[in-house]
N, C-alpha and C positions, 0 to 999 in steps of 0.2 A: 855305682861308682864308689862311693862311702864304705860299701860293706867288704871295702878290701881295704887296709891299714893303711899299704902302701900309699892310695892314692889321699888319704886324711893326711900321712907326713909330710906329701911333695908340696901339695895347697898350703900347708903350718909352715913348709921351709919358706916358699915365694912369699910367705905374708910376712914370714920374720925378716928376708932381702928385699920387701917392697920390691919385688918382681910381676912385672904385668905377665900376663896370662893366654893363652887361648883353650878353651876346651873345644873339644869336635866330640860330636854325639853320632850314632847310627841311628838313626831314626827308622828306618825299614830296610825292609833286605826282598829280593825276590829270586826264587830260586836257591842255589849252592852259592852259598856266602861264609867264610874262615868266620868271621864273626858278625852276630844277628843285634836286633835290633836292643838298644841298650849299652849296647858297647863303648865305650869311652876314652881319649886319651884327651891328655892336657902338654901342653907346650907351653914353657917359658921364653921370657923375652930374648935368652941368650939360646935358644935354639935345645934345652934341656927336655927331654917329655918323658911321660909315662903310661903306658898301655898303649894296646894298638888298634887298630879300625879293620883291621884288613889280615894276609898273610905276607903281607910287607908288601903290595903292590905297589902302593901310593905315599907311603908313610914318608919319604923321604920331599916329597911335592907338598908334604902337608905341613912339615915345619918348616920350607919357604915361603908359603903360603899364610904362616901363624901371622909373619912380622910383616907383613903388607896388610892383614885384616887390625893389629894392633896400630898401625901407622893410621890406616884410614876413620877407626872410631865405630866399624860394620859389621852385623854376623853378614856369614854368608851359606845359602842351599848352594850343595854341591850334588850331582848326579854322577857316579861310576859305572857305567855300561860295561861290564867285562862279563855277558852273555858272548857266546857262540853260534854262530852260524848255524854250524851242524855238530857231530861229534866225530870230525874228519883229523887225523892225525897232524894235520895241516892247520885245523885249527887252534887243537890246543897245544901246539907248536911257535905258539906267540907267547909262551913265556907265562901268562897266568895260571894259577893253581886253582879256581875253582871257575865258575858258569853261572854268573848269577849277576843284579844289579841294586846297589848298595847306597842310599842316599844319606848322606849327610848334612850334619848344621854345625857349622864353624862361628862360636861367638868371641870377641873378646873381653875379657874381665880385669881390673885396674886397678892396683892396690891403691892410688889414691882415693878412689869409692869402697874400697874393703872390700871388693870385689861382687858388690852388687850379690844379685840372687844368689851367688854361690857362695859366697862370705856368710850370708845366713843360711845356708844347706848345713853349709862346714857347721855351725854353733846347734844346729839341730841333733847332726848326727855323735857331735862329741860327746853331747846333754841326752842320746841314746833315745832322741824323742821322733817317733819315727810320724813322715809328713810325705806329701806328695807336692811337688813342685811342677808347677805351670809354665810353660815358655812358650811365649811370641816368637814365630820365624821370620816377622817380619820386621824392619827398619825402627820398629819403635823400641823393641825389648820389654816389652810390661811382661811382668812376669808376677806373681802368684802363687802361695800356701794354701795348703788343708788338707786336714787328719783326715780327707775319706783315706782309705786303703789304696792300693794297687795291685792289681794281682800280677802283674807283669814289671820288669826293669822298666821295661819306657814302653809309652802309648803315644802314635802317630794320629794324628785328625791333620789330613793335607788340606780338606776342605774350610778347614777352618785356622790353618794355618797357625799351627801352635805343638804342641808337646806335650805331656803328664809322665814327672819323673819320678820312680821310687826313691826316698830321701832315706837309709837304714842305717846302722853304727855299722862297726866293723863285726863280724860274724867272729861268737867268743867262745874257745875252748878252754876247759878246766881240767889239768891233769891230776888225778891223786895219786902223789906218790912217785918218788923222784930215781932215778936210777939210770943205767945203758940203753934202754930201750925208749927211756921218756927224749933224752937229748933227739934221738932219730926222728923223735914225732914232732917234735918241738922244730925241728928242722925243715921237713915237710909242709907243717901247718905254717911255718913262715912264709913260705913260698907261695901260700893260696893265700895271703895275706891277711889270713884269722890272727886274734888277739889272742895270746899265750897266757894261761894264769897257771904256775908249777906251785902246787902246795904239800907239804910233807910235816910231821912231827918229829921228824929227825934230822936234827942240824949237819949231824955229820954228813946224811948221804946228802939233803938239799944242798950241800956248798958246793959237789962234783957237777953240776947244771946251770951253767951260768946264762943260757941262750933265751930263755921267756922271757917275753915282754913283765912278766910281772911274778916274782917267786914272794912264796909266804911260808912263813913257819908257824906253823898250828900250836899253839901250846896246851894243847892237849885233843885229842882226839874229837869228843863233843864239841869242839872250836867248828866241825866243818859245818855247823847246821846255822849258825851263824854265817859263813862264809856262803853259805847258797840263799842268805837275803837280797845278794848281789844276781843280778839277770846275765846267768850262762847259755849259751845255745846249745852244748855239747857238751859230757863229760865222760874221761875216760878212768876208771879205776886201775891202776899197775902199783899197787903197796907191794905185790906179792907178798904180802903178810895176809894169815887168817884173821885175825880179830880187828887190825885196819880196815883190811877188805870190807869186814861185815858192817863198822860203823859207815864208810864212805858209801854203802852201796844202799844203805837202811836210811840213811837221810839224802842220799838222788833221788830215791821211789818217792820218796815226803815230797820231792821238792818239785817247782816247773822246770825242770833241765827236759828239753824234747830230746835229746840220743844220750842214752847211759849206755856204754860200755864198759866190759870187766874185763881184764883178761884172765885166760885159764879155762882147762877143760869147765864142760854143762854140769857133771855129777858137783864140781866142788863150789862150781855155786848155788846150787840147788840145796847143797847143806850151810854155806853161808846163809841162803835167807831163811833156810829153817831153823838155824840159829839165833834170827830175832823176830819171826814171822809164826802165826799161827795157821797163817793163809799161804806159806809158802808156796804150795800150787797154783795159786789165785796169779801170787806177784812175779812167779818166772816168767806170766806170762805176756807180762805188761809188756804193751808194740813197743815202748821207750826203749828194753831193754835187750841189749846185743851180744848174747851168749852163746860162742864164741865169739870174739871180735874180730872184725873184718871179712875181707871176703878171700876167696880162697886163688891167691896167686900163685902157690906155690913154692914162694922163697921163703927161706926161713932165717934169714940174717935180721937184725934188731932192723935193717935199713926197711928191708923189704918189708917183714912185719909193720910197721909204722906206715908203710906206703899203702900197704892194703887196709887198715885200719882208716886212712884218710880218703880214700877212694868209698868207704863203704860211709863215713859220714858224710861226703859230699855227694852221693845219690840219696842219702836220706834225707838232704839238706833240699835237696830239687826234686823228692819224690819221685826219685825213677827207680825201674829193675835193672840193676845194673844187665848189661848185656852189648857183645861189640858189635860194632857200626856197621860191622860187613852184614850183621843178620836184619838190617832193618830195613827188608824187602824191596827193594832198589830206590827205596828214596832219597834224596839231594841228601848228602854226608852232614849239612850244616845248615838245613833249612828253618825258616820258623816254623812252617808246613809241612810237618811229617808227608806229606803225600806229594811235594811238587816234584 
């Protein structure tokens, strides 16, 4: 939930209006489900929300349902059976988009308690310290911290009747280098609710880019190696400058950034890093490093560019090959279980 901005500002808004809360969690999915388990939205008291649980089936039963579980003081298990009979035109002629059955935990959270467990997720995730959160589905709400890991958004134990949630910051892109093509990515990556950082050495083109969460003016080139003491998950190089490029791209390789991408053909950064490299063969061939960038859409408008470039860090970000949904051998479109 955390690792999209969006959902850290709406929590920061309701804390700053003292706005009581519901969030609703997916806890498991069986079968074809729009969205798997992890999945989140939050409702405020005046019926505002954000993200969704479903492909709208229910969403609108869920924020009348927010201000009855806030009235009564209760989470609640909810159970969505929206499986099929058969796969008779008849059936899925009732209106639902997928064939699958989708459980839910609706709790409510209160800004006079600071919003309990979530009030400390939120201070976790803004302090970038990443935790795993415990929750009771039952009538008491004990809930629970700890630094083990999680390898998954959320982990379901019904038998034990509880939850284990990934607590992460918001997932951070760093652009070098500011220009027409930076605003379209900066625009995109707003969308998937990555944290924006635009930095440049040049005042003039940095001031045509007003859209990042966070723009920096370098005063001088060797400034960036300082700037990646800061924990980026992602960084894209676009100076379209030669001797830019080679500083920005000679301290990513230095640095922990997991996706460095450049843009521009493979031969001219092959002599950028031979430029500051002795091992230049060695470092093109670092898996961090994404020569050309992105994947291959087709389009070539700064829009499209930038879309395919966020496309190819969000399969590197989930570790998959990109590849579409029709080739994945008749499996459920949206299962946790490749195979159901």
């Amino acid at each position: 939930m955390f690792a999209n901005k969006a959902f850290v500002r709406f929590l920061q808004k309701a804390k700053a209006d003292k706005k009581d809360i519901v969030c609703i969690n997916v806890l498991d999915t069986e079968g074809s489900a729009y969205r798997k388990s992890g999945a989140t939205m939050l409702v405020d008291e005046d019926g505002r929300f954000i993200g969704v649980v479903s492909g709208g089936c229910f969403e609108e039963d869920i924020v009348h349902c927010a201000k009855d579980l806030l009235a009564k003081h209760e989470g609640k298990f909810v159970v969505h059976d929206l499986r099929m009979k058969d796969d008779s035109a008849q059936s899925w002629g009732h209106g639902v988009g997928c064939n699958g059955l989708i459980k839910l935990w609706m709790e409510p959270f209160y800004a006079g308690d600071d919003y309990g467990a979530l009030g400390i997720a939120l201070e976790y995730a803004t302090h970038r310290v990443p935790q795993t959160l415990v929750r009771s589905i039952q009538k008491d709400a004990i809930f629970s911290f700890t630094s083990n890991p999680l390898e998954k958004e959320l982990v379901f134990d019904e038998s034990a009747q509880s939850f284990s949630q990934k607590i992460e910051s918001p997932y951070r892109l760093l652009i070098l280098g500011a220009g027409p093509g930076s605003e379209a990515l900066i625009k995109i990556a707003d969308t998937l609710g990555w944290h924006t950082t635009l930095c440049d050495n040049r005042a003039a083109t940095l001031a045509y880019v007003q859209s990042a969460d966070e723009t920096l003016l370098l005063p001088s080139l060797a400034e960036v190696k300082k700037l990646l003491a800061k924990p980026f998950d992602a960084a894209v190089v676009m100076s379209h400058n030669f001797s830019s490029d080679a500083v920005y791209l000679e301290s990513l390789l230095d640095s922990d950034v997991g996706y460095i991408g450049i843009m521009g053909p493979r031969k001219r950064t092959q002599i950028i890093i031979d430029s500051f490299s002795s091992a230049g063969e060695k470092r093109i061939l670092d898996p961090r490093l994404h020569n050309p960038i992105g994947l291959d859409l087709g389009g070539e408008s700064p829009e499209s560019i930038a879309l395919s470039i966020c496309a190819e860090i969000e399969a590197d970000r989930h570790r998959r090959i990109p590849a579409p949904l029709r080739d994945k051998n008749g499996a459920a479109i949206h299962a946790d279980d490749p195979s159901a």
